[in-house]
Kinemage of the C-alpha trace (Angstrom):
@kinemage 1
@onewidth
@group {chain A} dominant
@subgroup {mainchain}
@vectorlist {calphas} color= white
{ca unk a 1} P 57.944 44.418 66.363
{ca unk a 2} L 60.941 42.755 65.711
{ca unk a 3} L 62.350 41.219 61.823
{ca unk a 4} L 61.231 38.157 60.730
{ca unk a 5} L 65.292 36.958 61.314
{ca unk a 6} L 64.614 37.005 65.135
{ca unk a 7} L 61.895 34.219 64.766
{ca unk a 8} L 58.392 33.390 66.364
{ca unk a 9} L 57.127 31.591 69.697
{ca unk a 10} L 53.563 30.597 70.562
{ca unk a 11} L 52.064 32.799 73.462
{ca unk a 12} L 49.845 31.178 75.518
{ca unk a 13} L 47.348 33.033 77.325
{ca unk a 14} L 46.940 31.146 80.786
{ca unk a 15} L 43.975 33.382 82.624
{ca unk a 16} L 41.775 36.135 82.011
{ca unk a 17} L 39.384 36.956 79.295
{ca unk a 18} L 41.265 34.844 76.820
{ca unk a 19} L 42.464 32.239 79.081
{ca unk a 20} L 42.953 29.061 76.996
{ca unk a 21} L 44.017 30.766 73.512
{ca unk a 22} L 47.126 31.062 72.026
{ca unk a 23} L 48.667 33.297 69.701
{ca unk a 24} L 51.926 33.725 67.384
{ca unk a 25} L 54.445 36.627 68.210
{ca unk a 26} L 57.703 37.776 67.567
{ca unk a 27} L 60.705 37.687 69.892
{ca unk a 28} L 62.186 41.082 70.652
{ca unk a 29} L 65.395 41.848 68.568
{ca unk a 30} L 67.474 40.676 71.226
{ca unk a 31} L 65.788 37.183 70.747
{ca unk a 32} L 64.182 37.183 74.044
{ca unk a 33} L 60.563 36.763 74.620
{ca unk a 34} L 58.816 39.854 75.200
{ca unk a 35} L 57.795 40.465 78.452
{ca unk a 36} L 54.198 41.591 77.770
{ca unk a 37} L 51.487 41.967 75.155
{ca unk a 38} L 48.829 44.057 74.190
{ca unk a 39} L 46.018 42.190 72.208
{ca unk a 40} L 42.694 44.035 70.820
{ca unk a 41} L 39.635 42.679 71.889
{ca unk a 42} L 36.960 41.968 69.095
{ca unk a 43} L 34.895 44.629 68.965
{ca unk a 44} L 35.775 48.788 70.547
{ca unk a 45} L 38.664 50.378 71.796
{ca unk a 46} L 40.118 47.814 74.364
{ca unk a 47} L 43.058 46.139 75.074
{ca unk a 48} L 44.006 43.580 77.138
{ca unk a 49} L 47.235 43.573 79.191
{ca unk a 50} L 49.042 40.354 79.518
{ca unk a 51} L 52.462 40.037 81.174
{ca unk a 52} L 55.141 37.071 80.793
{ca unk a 53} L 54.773 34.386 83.298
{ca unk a 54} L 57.477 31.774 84.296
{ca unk a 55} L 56.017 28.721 82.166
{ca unk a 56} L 58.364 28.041 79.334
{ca unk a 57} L 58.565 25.075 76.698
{ca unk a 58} L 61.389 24.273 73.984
{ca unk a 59} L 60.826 22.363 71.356
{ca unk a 60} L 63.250 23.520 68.775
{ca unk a 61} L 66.181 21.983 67.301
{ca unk a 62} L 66.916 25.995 65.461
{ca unk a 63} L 67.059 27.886 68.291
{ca unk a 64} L 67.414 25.442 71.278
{ca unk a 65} L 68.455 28.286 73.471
{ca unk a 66} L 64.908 30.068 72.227
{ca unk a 67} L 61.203 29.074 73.822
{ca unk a 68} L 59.116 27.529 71.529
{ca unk a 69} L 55.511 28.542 73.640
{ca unk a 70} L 55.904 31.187 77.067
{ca unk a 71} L 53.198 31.513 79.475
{ca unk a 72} L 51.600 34.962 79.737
{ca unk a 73} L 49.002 36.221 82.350
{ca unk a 74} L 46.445 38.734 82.418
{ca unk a 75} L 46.691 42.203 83.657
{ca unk a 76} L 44.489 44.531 82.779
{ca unk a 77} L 42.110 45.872 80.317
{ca unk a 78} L 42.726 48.918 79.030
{ca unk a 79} L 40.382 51.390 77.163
{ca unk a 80} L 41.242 54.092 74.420
């Protein structure tokens, strides 16, 4: 992941197993959103695949070029 000096936007998970949540992640050194995410399920050795959608909010007066929260969409599961 990316330093701490890049910053952090809220992704929010808009379908799939985890539609409705939301989680905190790092932009990519280049200070753009990443363009997907891998996030453990609960329990076992799967994944779940989410790629970035075109929903994008900015709320910041730090980093008004930056996203605040990016909407990401389901994939895939994947299993170890």
């Amino acid at each position: 992941m990316g330093t701490p000096a890049t910053g952090t936007y809220t992704a929010k998970l808009t379908d799939g197993p985890l539609e409705g949540k939301t989680i905190t992640t790092e932009f990519l050194e280049s200070g753009d959103p990443r363009p997907r995410l891998e996030i453990p399920a609960d329990a076992g050795a799967k994944r779940y695949l989410y790629t970035r959608g075109a929903g994008l909010e900015f709320e910041s007066s730090e980093f008004p070029e930056r996203p605040t929260a990016v909407d990401y969409r389901y994939l895939e599961a994947v299993f170890d």
